[in-house]
N, C-alpha and C positions, 0 to 999 in steps of 0.2 A: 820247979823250975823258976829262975828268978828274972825278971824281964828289964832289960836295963832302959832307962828311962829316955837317956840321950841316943840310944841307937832306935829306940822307938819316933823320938820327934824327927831324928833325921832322916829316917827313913820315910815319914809321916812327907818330910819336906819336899825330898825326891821325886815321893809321886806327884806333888801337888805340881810341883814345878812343870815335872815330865806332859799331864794335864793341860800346861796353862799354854806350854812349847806347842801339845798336838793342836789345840788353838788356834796360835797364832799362824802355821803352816799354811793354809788358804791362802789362796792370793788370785787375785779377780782374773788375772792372767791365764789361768787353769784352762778358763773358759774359753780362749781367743778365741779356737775355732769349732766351736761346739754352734748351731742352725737350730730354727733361725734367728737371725741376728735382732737383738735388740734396739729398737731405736725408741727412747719414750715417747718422742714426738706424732711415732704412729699410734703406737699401741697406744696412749691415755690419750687418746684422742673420741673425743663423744663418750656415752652413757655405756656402761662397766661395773658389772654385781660384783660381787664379792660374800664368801662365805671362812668366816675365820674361828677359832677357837683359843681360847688362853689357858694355857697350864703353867700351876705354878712350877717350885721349882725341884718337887716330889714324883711330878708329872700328870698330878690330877689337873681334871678340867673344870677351871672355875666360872669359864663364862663361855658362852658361845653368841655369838654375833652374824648379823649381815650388814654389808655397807652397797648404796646405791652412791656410783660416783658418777659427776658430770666434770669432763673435760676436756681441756680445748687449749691451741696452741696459736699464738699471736707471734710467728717468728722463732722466735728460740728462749721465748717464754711461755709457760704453761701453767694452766689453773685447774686444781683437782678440788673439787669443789665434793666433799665425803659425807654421807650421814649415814650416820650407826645408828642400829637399832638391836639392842642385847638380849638375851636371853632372862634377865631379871626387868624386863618392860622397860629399862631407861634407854635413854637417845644421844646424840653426838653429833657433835659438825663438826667440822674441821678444813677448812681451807688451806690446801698447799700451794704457793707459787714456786712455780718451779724453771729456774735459768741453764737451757746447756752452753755451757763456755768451753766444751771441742767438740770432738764426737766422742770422747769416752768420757769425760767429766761434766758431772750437774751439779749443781747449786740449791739448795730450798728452805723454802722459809713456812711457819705456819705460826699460828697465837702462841700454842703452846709448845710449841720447841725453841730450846733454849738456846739463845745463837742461830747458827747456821747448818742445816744436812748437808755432808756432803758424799757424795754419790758419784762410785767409779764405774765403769761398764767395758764388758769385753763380750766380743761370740753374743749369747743367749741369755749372759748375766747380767746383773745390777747388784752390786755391793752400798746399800742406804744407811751410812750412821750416823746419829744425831742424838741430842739428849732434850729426854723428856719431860713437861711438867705433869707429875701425874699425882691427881687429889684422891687422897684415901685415906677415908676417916675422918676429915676434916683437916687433913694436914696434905700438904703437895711436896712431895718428893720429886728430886730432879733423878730420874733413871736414865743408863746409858740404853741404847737399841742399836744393833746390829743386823740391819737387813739384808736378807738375799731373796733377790727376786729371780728367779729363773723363765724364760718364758719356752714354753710347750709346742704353741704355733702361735698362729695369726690370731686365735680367737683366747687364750687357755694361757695364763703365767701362774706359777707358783710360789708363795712367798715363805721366808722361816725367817722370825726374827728372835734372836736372845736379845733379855731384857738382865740388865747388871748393875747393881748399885755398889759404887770403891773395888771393883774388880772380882766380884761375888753374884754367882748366879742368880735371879729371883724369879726368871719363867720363860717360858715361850709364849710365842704366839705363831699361830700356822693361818695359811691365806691360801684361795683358790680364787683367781678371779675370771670372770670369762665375761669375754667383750658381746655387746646385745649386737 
């Protein structure tokens, strides 16, 4: 049987495409009325664990992690003040300031994000993207992130974010954080 080349890539295309369509289909919307309602200003509000994992893009788990956050709200600006501590004994800060300019759109800045996150919310969700500077190897790559936060209740959100460089998967990362 002889396998013709060009119905091979175009069908190769199709799915990818079909793939990239199932993607894009979310929309924060989804969420409007899904309980209880997100508001950041409460939930990252005071001291906040978190436990997370990183898979690359095979789905192994290459790092595992805890973050102790401090946060606090000045008006309808916010300071998540993050440190990680991994599972290969290294550590991390990371300071977010974070601005809501309505009730469904936020704003955020940190060292290493590149530009500006910006952050939709409906219902229970949070939709967080932003690109990132991330060092590995001694070289810093700028990665896209795609956040979804969903939260669970008063005390319990859950996070999944794809991580993508030029429109190409390279991992996840999963998040549980539960308010102290």
């Amino acid at each position: 049987m002889r396998i013709d080349p060009i119905r091979s890539m175009t069908a190769a295309a199709a799915m990818a495409l079909g793939l990239l369509q199932g993607c894009a289909n979310v929309n924060i919307q989804d969420y409007a009325s899904e309980r209880p309602a997100l508001d950041l200003r409460t939930y990252f509000n005071g001291p906040i664990e978190a436990w997370g994992m990183f898979q690359d893009r095979s789905g192994k788990v290459v790092k595992r992690f805890k973050v102790n956050i401090e946060a606090k709200w000045d008006g309808d600006t916010g300071t998540l003040n993050e440190r990680f501590a991994y599972s290969d004994g290294t550590t991390q800060q990371r300071v977010w300031t974070i601005r809501r300019e309505s009730a469904s759109r936020y704003v955020g800045t940190a060292a290493d994000v590149v530009g500006t996150a910006i952050g939709e919310a409906a219902g229970n969700a949070l939709r967080w993207r932003y690109v990132m500077a991330l060092p590995v190897e001694g070289k810093v790559y700028n990665v896209d992130f795609d956040d979804w936060m969903f939260l669970v209740d008063d005390r319990v959100m859950l996070n999944r974010s794809e991580m993508s460089k030029f429109g190409f998967r390279l991992g996840e990362v999963t998040l549980s954080f539960t308010k102290r």
